[in-house]
C-alpha positions in Angstrom: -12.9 -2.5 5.6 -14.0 -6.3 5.6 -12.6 -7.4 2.2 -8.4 -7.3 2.3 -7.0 -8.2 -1.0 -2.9 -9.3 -0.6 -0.8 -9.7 -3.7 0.9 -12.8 -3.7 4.5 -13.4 -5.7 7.2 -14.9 -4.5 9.5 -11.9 -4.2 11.3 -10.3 -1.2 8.4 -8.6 -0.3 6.0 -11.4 0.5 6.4 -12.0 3.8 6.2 -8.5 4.8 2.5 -8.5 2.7 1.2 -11.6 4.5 2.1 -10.2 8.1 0.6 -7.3 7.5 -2.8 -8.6 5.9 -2.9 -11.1 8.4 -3.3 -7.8 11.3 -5.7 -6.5 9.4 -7.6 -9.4 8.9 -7.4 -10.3 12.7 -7.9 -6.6 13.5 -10.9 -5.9 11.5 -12.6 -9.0 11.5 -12.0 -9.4 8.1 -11.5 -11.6 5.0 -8.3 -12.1 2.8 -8.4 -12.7 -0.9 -4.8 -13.9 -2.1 -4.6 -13.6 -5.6 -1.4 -15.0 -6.8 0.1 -14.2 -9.6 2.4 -16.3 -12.3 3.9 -14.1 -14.4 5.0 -15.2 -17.7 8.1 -13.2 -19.8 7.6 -11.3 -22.8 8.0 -13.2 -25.7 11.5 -13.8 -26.6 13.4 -16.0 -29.3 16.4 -17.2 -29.5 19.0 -18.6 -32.3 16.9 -21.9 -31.8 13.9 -20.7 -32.8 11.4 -18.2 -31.5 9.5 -18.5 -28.1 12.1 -21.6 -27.1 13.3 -19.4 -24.4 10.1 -17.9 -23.1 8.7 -21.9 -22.4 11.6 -22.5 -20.4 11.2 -19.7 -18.2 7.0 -19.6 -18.5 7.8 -23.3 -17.2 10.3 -23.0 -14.3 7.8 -19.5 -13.2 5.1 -22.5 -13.0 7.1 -24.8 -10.5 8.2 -22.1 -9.0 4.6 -20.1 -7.7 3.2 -23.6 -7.4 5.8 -23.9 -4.6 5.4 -20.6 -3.6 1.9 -21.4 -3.1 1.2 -24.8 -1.4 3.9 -22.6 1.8 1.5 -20.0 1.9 -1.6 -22.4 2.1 0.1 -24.6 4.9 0.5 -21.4 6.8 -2.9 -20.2 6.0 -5.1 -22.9 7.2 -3.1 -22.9 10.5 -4.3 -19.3 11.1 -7.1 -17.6 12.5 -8.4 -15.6 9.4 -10.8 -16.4 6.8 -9.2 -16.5 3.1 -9.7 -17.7 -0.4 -7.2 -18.0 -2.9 -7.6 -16.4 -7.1 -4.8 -18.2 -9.6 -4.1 -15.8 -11.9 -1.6 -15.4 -14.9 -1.1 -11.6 -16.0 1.3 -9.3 -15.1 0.9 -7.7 -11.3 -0.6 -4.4 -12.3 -3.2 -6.3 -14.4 -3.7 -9.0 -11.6 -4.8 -6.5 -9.1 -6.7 -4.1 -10.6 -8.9 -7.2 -12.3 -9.4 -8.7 -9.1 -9.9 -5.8 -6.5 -13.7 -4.5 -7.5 -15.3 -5.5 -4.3 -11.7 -5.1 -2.2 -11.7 -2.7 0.3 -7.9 -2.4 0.8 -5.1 -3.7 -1.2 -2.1 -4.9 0.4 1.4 -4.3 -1.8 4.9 -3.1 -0.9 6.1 0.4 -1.2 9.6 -0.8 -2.9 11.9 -4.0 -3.1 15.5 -3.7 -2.7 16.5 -6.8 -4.4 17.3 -7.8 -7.9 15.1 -8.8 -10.0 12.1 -8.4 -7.4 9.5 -6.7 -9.8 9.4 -2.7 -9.6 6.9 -2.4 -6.6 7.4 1.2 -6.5 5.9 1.3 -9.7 3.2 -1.4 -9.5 2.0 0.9 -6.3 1.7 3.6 -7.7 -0.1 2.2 -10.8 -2.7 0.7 -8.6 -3.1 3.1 -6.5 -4.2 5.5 -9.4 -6.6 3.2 -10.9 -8.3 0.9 -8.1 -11.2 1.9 -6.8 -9.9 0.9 -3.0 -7.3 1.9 -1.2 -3.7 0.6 -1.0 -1.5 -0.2 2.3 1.9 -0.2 0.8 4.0 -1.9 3.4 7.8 -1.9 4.1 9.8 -5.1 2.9 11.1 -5.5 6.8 7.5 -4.7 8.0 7.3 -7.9 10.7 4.0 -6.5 11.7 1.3 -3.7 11.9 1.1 -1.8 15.2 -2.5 0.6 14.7 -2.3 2.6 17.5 -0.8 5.6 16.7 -2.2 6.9 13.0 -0.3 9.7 11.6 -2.7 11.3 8.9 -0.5 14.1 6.4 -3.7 16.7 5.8 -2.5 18.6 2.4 -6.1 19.3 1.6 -6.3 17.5 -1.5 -9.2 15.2 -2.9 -6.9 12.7 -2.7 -6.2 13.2 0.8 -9.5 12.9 1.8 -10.4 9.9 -0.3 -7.2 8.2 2.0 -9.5 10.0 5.2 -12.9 8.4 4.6 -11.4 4.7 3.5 -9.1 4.8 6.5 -12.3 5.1 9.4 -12.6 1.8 10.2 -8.8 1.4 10.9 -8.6 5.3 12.8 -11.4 3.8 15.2 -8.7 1.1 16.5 -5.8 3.6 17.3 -5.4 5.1 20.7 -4.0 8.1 19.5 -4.5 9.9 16.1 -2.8 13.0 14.6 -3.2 15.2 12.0 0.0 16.6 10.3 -0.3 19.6 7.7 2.5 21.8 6.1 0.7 25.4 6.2 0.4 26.2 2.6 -2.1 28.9 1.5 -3.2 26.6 -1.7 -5.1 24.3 0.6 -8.9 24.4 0.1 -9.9 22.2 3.2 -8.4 23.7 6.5 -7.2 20.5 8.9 -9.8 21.7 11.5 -12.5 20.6 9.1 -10.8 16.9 8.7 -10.5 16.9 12.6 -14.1 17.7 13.1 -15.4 15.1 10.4 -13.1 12.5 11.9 -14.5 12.9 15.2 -17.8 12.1 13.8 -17.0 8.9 13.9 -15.8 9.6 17.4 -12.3 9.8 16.4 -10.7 13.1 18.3 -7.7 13.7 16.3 -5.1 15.9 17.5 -3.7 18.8 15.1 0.2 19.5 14.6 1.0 22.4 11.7 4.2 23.5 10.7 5.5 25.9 8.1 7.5 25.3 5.0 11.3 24.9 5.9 14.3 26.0 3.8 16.0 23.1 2.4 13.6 20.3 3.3 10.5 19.2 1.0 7.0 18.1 2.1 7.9 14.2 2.1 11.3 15.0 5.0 8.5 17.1 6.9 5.9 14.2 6.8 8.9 11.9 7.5 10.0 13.9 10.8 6.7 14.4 12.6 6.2 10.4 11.9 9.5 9.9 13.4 9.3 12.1 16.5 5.3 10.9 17.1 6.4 7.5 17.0 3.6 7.1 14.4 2.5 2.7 13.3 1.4 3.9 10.3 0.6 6.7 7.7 -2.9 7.6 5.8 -2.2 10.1 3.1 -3.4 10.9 -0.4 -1.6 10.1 -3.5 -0.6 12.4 -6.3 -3.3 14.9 -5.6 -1.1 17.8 -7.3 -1.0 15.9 -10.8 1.2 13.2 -12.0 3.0 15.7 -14.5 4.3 17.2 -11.2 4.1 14.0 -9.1 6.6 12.1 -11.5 9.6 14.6 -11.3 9.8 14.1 -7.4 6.6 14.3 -5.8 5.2 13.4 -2.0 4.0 10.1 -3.1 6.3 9.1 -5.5 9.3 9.6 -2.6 7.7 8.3 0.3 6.9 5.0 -1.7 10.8 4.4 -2.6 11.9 5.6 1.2 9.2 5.9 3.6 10.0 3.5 6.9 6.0 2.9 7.8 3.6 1.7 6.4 1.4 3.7 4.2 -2.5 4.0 3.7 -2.9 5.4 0.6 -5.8 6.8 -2.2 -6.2 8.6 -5.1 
């Protein structure tokens, strides 16, 4: 987990992003790719003839992320991380995905609050679906990424053990890690069999199981055992039951919009 691709836009979420890929990088002895992205609007006319309005804004989004970028840079080159920087124009989902083939983690947000940050809920879970690496999809008031205590939410799933594998090389820098699984008789790999692979790799995860609870869905359980562990971050897998069901309230899809941790995530 060498290669740590951050998305950079000047949105609310930026400074959160750059924190947290500047851990990593520190961390895992890694490298940073910033791949910024200009974003131009949809074409749009206006009584003054078409595609008047769009230069205005394509132009002030130009002065703008040029800005955006030379107050990155300065704080860059005064750190202790190797980086490169990609210039790119395409919408953020685009952007990403074209850039992350040799990434091995992606560095977004889970969701903005502000208006009109861009729908990072969405762009999350769009990436997270179609990159071949792994996301981190990081609160906007993370100030920075504690790793020792990895919370891992077992459901079984392909998906969930795709999040497993990629997240080794960060599980072997926590001090304590824990497996958390809602008993559920659909799961095809038991939690001991994650335990035993993770230690492996000399990772000796603890196991904590609980039942299904009336009244509370899988995301509040996952939520609670964070919260009472005092967990830095969470590896899980996302939409492993289907998007059909995924979309109409699923695990991922809430703790994206109102997780409080950090998230390691992988389809």
């Amino acid at each position: 987990m060498k290669n740590i691709l951050l998305l950079v836009h000047d949105d609310a979420g930026q400074e959160s992003r750059l924190q947290v890929a500047l851990d990593l990088g520190r961390a895992l002895a890694g490298h940073i790719s910033c791949v910024d992205v200009t974003v131009l609007p949809a074409m749009m006319a206006d009584m003054y003839g078409a595609g008047t309005t769009q230069a205005v804004i394509a132009a002030d989004e130009r002065v703008n992320e040029a800005a955006h970028k030379k107050a990155i840079v300065d704080r860059l080159e005064r750190e202790d991380v190797p980086w490169d920087w990609i210039d790119i124009t395409s919408n953020l989902v685009s952007a990403v995905l074209n850039t992350a083939t040799l990434s091995d983690l992606i560095v977004l947000n889970g969701k903005l609050s502000g208006f009109p940050d861009p729908d990072m809920h969405g762009i999350a879970s769009k990436v997270v679906t179609h990159a071949n690496a792994p996301i981190i999809a990081v609160p906007e008031e993370q100030k920075r990424l504690a790793m020792d205590r990895a919370l891992i939410a077992w459901d079984g799933s392909a998906s969930c053990a795709a999040a497993l594998r990629a997240a080794v090389p960060l599980l072997g820098l926590a001090t304590d890690v824990r497996l958390f699984s809602v008993e559920d008789k659909s799961i095809e790999v038991e939690v001991s069999e994650a335990a035993q692979y993770l230690s492996r790799y000399n990772i000796h995860a603890s196991i904590e199981t609980t039942g299904q609870k009336r009244g509370k869905d899988i995301a509040e359980l996952i939520t609670e055992a964070a919260t009472a562990w005092q967990a830095d971050y969470l590896v899980m897998g996302a939409y492993g039951h289907g998007r059909l069901r995924e979309a109409f309230g699923g695990v991922t899809k809430t703790m994206l919009a109102e997780n409080k941790l950090a998230l390691v995530l992988a389809h």
